[in-house]
C-alpha positions as CSV (number, residue, x, y, z in Angstrom):
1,X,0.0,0.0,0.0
2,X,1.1,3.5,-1.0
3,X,1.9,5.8,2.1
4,X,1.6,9.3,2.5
5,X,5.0,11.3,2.7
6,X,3.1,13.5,5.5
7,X,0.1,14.4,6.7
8,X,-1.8,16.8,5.1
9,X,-3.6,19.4,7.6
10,X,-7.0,20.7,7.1
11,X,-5.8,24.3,9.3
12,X,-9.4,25.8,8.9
13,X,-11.1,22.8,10.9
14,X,-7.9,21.4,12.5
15,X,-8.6,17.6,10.4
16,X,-5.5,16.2,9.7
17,X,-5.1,13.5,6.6
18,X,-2.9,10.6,7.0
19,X,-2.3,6.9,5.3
20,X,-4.5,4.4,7.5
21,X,-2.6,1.4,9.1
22,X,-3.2,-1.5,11.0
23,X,-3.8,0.0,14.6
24,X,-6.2,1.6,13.2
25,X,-8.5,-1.3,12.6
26,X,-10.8,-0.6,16.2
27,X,-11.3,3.2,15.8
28,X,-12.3,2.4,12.2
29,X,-14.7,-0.4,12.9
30,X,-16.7,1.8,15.6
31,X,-16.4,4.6,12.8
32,X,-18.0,2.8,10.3
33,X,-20.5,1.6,12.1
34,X,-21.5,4.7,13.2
35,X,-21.7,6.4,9.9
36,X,-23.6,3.3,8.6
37,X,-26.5,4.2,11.2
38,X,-26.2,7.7,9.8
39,X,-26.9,7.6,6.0
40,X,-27.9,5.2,3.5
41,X,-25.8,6.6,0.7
42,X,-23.7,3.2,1.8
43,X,-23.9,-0.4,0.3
44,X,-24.0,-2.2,4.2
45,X,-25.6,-1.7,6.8
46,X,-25.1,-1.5,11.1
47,X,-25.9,-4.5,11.5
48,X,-23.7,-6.4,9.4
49,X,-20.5,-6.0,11.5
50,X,-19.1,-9.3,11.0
51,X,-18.1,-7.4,8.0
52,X,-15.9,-5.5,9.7
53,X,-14.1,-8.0,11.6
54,X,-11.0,-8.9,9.8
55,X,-10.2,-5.1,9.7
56,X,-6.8,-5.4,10.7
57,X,-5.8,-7.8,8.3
58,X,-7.4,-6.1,5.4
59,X,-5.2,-2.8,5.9
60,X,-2.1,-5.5,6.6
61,X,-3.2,-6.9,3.2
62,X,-3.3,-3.6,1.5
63,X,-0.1,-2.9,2.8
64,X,1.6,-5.2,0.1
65,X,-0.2,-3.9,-2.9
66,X,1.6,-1.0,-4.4
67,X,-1.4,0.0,-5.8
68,X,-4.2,0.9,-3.1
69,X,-4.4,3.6,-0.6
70,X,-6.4,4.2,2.7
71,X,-6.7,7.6,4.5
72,X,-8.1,8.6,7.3
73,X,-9.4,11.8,8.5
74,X,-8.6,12.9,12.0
75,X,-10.1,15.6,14.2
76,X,-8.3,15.4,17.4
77,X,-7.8,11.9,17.0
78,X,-10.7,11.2,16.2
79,X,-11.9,9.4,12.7
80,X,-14.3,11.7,11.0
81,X,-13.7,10.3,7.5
82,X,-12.3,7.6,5.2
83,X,-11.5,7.2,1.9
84,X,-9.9,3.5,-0.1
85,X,-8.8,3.0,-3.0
86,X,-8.1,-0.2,-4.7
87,X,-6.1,-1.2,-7.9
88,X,-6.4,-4.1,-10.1
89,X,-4.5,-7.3,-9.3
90,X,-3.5,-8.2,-12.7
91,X,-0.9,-6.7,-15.1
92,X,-4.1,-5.9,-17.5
93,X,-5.8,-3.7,-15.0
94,X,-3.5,-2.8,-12.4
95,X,-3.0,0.6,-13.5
96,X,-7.0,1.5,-12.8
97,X,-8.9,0.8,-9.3
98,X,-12.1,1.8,-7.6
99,X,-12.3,3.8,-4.5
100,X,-14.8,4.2,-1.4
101,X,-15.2,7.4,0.8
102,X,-17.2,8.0,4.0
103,X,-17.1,11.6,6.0
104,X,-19.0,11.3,9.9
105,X,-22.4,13.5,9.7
106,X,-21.4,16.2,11.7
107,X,-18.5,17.0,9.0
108,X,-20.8,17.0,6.3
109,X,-20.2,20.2,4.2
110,X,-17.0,21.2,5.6
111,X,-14.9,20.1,3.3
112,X,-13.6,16.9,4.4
113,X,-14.8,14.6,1.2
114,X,-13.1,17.3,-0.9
115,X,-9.6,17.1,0.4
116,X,-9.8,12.9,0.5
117,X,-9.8,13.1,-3.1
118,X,-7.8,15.6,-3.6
119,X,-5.1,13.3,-1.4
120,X,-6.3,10.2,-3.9
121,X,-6.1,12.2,-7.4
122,X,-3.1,14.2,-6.2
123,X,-1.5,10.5,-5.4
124,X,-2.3,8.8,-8.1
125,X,-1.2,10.7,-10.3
126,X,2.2,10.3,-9.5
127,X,1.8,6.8,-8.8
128,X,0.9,6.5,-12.8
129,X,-2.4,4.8,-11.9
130,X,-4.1,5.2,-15.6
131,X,-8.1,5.6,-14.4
132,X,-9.9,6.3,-11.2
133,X,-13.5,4.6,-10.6
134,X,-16.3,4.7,-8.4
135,X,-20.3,4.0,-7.9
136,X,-22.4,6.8,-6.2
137,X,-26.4,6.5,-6.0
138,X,-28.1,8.5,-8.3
139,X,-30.0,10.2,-5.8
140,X,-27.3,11.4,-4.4
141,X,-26.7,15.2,-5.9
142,X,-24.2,16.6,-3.1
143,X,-21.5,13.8,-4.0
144,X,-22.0,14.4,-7.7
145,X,-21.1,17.5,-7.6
146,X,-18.6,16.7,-5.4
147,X,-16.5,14.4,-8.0
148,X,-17.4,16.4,-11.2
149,X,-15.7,19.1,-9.5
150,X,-12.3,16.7,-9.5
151,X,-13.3,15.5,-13.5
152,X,-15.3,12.2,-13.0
153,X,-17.6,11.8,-15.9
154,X,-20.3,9.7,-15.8
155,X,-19.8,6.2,-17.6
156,X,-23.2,4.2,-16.9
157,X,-26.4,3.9,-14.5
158,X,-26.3,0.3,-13.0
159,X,-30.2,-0.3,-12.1
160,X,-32.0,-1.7,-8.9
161,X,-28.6,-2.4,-7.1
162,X,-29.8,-1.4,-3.9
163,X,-32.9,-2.6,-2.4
164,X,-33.7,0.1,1.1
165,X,-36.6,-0.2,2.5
166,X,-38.5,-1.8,-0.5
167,X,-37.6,0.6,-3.0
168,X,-34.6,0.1,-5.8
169,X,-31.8,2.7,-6.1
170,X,-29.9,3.4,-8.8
171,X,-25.8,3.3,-9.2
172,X,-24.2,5.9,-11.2
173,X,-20.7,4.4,-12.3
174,X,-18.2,7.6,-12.6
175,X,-14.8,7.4,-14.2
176,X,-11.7,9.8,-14.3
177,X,-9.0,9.1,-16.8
178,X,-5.4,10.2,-15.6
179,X,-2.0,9.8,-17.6
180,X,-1.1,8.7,-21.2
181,X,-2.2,5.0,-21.6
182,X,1.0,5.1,-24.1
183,X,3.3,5.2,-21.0
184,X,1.7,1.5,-19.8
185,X,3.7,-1.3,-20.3
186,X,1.3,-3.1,-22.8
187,X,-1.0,-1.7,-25.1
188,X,-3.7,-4.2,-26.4
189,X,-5.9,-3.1,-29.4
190,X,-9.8,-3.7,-29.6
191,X,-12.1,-4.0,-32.3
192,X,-14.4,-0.8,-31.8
193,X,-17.6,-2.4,-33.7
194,X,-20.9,-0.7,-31.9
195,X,-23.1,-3.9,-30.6
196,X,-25.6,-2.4,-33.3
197,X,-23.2,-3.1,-35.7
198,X,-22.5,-6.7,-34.7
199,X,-25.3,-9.0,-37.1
200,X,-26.4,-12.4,-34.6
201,X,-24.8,-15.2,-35.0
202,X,-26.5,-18.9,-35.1
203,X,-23.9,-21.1,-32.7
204,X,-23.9,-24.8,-34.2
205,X,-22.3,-27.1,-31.1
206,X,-19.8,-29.3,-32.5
207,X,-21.3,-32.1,-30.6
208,X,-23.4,-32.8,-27.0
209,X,-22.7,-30.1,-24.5
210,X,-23.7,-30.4,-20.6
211,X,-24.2,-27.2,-18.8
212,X,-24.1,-27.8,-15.1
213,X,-22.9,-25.7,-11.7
214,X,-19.3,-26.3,-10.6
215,X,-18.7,-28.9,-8.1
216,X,-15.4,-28.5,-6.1
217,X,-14.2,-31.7,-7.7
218,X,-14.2,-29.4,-10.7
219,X,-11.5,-27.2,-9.5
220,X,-8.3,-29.3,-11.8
221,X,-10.5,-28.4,-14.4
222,X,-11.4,-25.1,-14.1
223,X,-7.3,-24.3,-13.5
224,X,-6.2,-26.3,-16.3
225,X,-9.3,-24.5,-18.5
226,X,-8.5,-20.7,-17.5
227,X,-4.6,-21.9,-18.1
228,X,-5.2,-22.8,-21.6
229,X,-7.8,-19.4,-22.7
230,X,-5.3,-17.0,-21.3
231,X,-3.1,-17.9,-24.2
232,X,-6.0,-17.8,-26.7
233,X,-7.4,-14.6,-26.6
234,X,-6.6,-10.9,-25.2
235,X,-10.0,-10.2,-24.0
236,X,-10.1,-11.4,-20.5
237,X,-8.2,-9.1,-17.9
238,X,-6.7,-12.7,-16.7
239,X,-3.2,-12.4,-18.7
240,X,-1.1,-15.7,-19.0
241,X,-0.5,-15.7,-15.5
242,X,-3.5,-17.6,-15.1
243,X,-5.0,-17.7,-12.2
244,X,-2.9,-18.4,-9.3
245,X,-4.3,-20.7,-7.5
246,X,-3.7,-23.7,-5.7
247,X,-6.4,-26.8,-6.5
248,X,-7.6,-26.1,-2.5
249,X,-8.2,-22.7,-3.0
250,X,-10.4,-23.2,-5.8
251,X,-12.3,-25.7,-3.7
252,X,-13.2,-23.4,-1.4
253,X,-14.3,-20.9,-4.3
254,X,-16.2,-23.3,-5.2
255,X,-17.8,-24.2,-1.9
256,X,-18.5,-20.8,-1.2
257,X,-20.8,-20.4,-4.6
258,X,-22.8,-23.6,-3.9
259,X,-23.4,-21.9,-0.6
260,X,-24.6,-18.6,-1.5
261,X,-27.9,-18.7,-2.9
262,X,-27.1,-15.4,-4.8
263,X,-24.1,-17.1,-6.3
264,X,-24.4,-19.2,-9.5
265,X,-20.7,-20.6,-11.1
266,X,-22.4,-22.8,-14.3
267,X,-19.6,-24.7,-16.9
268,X,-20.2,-26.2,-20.4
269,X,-18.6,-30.1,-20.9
270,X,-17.8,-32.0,-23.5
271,X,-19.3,-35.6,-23.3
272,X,-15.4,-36.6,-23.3
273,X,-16.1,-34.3,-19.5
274,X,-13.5,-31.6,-21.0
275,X,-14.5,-27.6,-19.4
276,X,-15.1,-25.8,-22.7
277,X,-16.8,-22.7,-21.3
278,X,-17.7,-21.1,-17.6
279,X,-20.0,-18.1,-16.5
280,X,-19.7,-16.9,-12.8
């Protein structure tokens, strides 16, 4: 995880701004679930602290990717706001990431949000990260405003992703491109056909396909399958590093879908039992 050089201080409301680390895990567990009891401009809610408890390692975790950063905002050491910002884990899409801010009520319209991306923009761009991300509800005006002030543009309305109390609500998905994608260490060219402009294709199998969900006895499979595609095609933000993981890892991937209802991991077989196609 990137680190601040200093602190940056906020003189006019005595806030300073610093990277978050591991000691911090408590005060920013209470924080959050204050602020979650406070506003339901976030995706969780109080109640779902468990959440929450594997704080500590998730800032050690961060603290080996080059790519992320986690502030907090301190008013006499206390937590008033957050912001986090994650980049990709593979060489196709380390260079963009998505980030989350939070700012306590009471600091609401003081300018606290402001300077967290400020910190995050100012950052990456020195840190050559190629494209900033985030989702903000589309009901929400104040932090619209608040990040087409910085350059985010809008890029696309995701629809019904929250459900609060009954009602559906929006996600706008914002985007702010930094840098010179020439600079990047690849460069991989796409066809730039409109889907309009695409005719529909008839599919004739080349033999009896089974479509059925993943089993964790499937996991050799599903390794050696993503193995061999990542040498095939350029389209996948998997590169030919595959994807890392052991046989028991995948396992438990696999357990965890079967045990989520809201989860569904389907692949296509050959009768021969070969993995010719997934969907997750």
């Amino acid at each position: 995880m990137a680190f601040l050089e200093k602190p940056v201080v906020l003189h006019r409301h005595d806030v300073v701004i610093r990277s978050a680390v591991a000691d911090d895990a408590e005060a920013l567990v209470d924080y959050f679930l204050a602020v979650t009891a406070q506003s339901d401009n976030l995706t969780f809610e109080p109640d779902e602290t468990a959440m929450f408890a594997d704080e500590a390692m998730f800032l050690e975790n961060l603290e080996t990717s080059p790519n992320a950063l986690a502030l907090v905002a301190e008013h006499e050491g206390a937590i008033v706001g957050s912001l986090t910002f994650i980049g990709g884990t593979r060489p196709k899409v380390k260079r963009i990431g998505e980030f989350g801010i939070t700012v306590e009520r009471t600091w609401w319209d003081k300018g606290i949000g402001s300077a967290l991306v400020q910190v995050l923009v100012t950052w990456a761009e020195k840190a050559r990260i190629g494209k900033i991300h985030l989702q903000v509800r589309t009901d929400n005006p104040r932090a619209i405003a608040l990040y087409r002030k910085f350059g985010f543009v809008d890029e696309a309305v995701l629809r019904h992703v929250l459900r609060i109390r009954g009602d559906y609500v929006d996600l706008l998905w914002m985007g702010l491109a930094l840098g010179d994608a020439s600079s990047e260490e690849s460069d991989v060219s796409y066809a730039n056909a409109a889907v309009s402009e695409v005719a529909p294709q008839r599919i004739a199998l080349q033999g009896p396909i089974a479509i059925r969900e993943l089993q964790p006895g499937d996991a050799q499979a599903i390794l050696d399958y993503f193995d061999q595609i990542v040498t095939e095609t350029d389209y996948l933000q998997l590169g030919t590093e595959g994807l890392q993981l052991s046989r028991t890892e995948e396992q438990a991937i696999l357990s965890q879908y079967l045990q989520d209802e809201r989860k569904l991991y389907i692949g296509a077989f050959t009768h021969e039992g070969t993995l010719v196609g997934t969907l997750s």
